[in-house]
Legacy VTK file of the C-alpha trace (Angstrom):
# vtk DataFile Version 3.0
C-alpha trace
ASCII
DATASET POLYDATA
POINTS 250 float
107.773 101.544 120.037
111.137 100.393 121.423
113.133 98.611 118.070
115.893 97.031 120.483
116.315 93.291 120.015
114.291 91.039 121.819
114.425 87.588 122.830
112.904 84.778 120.435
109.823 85.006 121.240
107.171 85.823 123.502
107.500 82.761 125.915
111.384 83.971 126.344
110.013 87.541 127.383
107.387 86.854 129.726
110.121 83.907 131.426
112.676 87.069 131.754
110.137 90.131 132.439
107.205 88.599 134.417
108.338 85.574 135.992
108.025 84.623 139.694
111.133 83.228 141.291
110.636 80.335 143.505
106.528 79.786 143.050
104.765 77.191 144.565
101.560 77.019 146.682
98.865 79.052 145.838
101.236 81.274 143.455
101.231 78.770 141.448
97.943 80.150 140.017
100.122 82.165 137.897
101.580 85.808 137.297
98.983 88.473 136.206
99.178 91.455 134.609
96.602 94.249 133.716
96.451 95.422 129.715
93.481 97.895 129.054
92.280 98.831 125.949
90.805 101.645 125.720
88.513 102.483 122.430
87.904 106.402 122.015
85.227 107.111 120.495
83.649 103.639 119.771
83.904 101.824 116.756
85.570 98.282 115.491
88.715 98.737 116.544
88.571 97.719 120.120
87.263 94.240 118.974
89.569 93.534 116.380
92.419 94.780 118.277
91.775 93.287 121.223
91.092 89.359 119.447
94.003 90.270 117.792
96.770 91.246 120.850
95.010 87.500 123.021
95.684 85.917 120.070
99.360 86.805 119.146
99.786 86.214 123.301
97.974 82.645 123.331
100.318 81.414 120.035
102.860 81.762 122.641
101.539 79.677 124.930
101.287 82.400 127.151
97.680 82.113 128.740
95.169 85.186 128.685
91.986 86.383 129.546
90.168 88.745 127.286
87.274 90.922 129.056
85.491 92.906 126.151
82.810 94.978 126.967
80.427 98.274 125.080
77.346 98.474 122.740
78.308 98.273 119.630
79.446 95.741 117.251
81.520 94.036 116.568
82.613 92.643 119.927
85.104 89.754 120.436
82.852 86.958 119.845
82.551 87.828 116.550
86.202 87.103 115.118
86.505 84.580 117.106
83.432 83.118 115.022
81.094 82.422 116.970
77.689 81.927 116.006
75.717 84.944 115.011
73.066 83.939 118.093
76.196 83.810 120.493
77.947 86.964 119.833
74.710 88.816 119.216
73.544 87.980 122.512
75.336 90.761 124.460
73.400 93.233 122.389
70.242 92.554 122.527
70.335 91.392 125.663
72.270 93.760 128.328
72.254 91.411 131.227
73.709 88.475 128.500
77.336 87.170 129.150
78.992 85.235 126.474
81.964 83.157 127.480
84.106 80.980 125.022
87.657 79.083 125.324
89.329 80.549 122.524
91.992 78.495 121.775
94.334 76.675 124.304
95.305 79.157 127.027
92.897 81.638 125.299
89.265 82.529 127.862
86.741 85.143 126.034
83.639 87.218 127.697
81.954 89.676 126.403
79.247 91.471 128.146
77.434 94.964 127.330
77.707 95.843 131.259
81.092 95.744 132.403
79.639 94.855 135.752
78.804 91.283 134.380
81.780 90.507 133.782
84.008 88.315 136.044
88.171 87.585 136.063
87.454 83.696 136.818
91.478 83.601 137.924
92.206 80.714 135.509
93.712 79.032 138.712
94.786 75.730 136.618
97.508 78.072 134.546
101.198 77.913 136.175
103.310 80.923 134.907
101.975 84.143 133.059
98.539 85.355 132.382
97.692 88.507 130.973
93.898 90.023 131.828
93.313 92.174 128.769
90.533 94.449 129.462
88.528 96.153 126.067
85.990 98.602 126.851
84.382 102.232 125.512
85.710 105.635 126.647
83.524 107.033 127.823
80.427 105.470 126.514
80.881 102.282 128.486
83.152 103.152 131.360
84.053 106.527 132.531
86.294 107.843 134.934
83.961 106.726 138.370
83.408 103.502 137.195
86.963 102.666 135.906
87.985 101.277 139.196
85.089 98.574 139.274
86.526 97.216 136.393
86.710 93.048 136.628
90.187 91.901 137.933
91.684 95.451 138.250
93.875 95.265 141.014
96.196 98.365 141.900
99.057 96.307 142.805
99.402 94.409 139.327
101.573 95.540 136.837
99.784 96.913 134.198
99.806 98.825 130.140
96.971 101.508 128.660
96.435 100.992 125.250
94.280 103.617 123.606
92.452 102.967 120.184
91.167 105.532 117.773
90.636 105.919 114.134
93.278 108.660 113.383
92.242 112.035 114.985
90.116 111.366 117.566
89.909 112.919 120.870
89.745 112.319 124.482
92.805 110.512 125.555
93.966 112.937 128.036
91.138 111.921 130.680
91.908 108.118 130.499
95.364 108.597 130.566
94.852 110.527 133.766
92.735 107.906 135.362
95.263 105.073 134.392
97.904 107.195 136.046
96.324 107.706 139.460
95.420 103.847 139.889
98.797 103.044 138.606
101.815 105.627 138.994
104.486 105.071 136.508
102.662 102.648 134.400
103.214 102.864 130.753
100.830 103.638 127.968
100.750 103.945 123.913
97.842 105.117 121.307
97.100 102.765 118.608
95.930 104.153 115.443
95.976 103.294 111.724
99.033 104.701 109.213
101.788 106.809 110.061
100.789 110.511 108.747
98.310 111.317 111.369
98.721 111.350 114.831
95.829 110.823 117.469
94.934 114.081 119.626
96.383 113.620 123.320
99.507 113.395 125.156
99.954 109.434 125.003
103.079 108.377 123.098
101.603 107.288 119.656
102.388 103.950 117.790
100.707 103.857 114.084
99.440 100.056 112.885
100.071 99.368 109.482
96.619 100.560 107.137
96.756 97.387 105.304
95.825 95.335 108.552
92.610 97.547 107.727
91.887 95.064 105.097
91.029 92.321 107.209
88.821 94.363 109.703
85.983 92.536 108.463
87.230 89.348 108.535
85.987 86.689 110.838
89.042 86.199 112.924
91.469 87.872 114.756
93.963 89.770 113.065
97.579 88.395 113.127
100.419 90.412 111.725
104.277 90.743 112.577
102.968 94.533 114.574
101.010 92.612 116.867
103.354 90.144 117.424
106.088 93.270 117.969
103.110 95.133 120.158
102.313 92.127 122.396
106.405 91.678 122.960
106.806 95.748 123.691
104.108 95.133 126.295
105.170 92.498 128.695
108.752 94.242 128.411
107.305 97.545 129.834
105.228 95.639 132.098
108.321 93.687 133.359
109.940 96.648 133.828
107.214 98.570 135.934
107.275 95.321 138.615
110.702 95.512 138.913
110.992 98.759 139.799
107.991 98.766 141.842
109.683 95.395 143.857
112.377 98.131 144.665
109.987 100.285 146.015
109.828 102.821 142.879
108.247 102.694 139.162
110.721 101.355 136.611
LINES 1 251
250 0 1 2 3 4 5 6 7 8 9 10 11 12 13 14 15 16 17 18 19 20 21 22 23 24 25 26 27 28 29 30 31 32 33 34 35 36 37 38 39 40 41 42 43 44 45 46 47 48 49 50 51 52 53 54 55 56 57 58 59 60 61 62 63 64 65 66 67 68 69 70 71 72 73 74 75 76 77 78 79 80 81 82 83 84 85 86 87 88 89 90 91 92 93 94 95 96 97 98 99 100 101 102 103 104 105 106 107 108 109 110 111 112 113 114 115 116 117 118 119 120 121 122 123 124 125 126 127 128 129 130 131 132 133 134 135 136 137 138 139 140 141 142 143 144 145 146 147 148 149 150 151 152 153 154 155 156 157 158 159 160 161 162 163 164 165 166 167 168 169 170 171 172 173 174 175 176 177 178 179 180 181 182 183 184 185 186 187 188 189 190 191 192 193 194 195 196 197 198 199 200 201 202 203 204 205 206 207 208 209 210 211 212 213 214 215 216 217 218 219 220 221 222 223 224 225 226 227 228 229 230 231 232 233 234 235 236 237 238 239 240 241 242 243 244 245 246 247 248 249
């Protein structure tokens, strides 16, 4: 990950990298940009992860949606504590939605179809909103059915994340699919410790291990990484819309 200073905080880089000049009207609604978060291989990750990258956006006051969708547990719902008949309900029931308001700014769904779930638009938020998008490659979207994903729009600027316990396989294909819906976009594998590197082509950026220890935890992780992460994102995703404005990737 890029080490160059940054500005104060989050707030400061989404006002310099994703900010609309001169919005009114309907754009008032708010920018948007795409991250997905890919899990390979299933597993907890993609949960805890994901709770933990809306949550270090939404203590900026920056507004996001989180989308979290596959079969297993634990999903999103569970560190973000909800009751064991709320976040269980997406498992045993496949047609279940579970939607929560996860702190101001903050909108949750989880859903074992990805099909169920919907980008509402959070119309009421002026400025930036990021649509974070968890899901299972390939166990609960593959390559055909990446495209029906809620709220993915080729035109928005958007960031692959890939998550895998150390070695695992099988980022080439959704790095390939992420690159024909959006050209130029960037993209980094997330993975626990710095000694082992995740199969695959996708530039790699280790987590600390000892965020490990709160995996179980009921609650989203927060650390200084994801902080670091969520600021590394909306500078490379500033950076693809203003080169795509110019009528080439940035």
């Amino acid at each position: 990950m890029h080490q160059g200073n940054r500005p104060r905080d989050l707030r400061d880089i989404s006002h310099l990298y994703l900010s609309k000049p001169h919005v009114k009207g309907e754009d008032a609604a708010g920018t948007v940009a795409l991250v997905l978060l890919a899990s390979l291989g299933g597993g907890p990750l993609r949960a805890w992860l994901s709770a933990g990258l809306a949550a270090a956006f939404g203590s900026q006051n920056i507004a996001v949606t989180l989308l979290d969708t596959g079969p297993w547990l634990p999903n999103a719902g569970y560190y973000f504590a909800l009751d064991p008949d709320c976040y269980l309900r997406p498992v045993l029931d496949e047609k279940a939605v579970v939607e929560i308001d996860a702190g101001p700014g903050v909108k949750v769904m989880s859903a074992r179809d990805p099909a169920l779930l919907k980008d509402t638009g959070d119309g009421h938020v002026a400025g930036t909103r990021i649509l974070i998008i968890a899901f299972e490659w390939p166990g609960s979207v593959g390559a055909a059915g990446l495209r029906s994903l809620p709220g993915l729009r080729e035109e928005l600027p958007a960031f692959l994340l890939t998550v895998s316990d150390y070695n695992s396989g099988g980022g080439e294909g959704i790095l390939r699919a992420f690159e024909e819906l959006f050209p130029g976009g960037s993209a980094l594998a997330l993975f626990p410790g710095g000694d082992k590197k995740p199969a695959g082509s996708i530039e790699p950026c280790p987590f600390p291990e000892e965020m490990l220890e709160g995996l179980s935890r009921r609650k989203p992780p927060v650390s200084s990484f994801l902080t670091g992460l969520a600021g590394e994102i909306l500078q490379r995703l500033g950076s693809r819309k203003k080169g795509a404005a110019r009528g080439g990737i940035g």
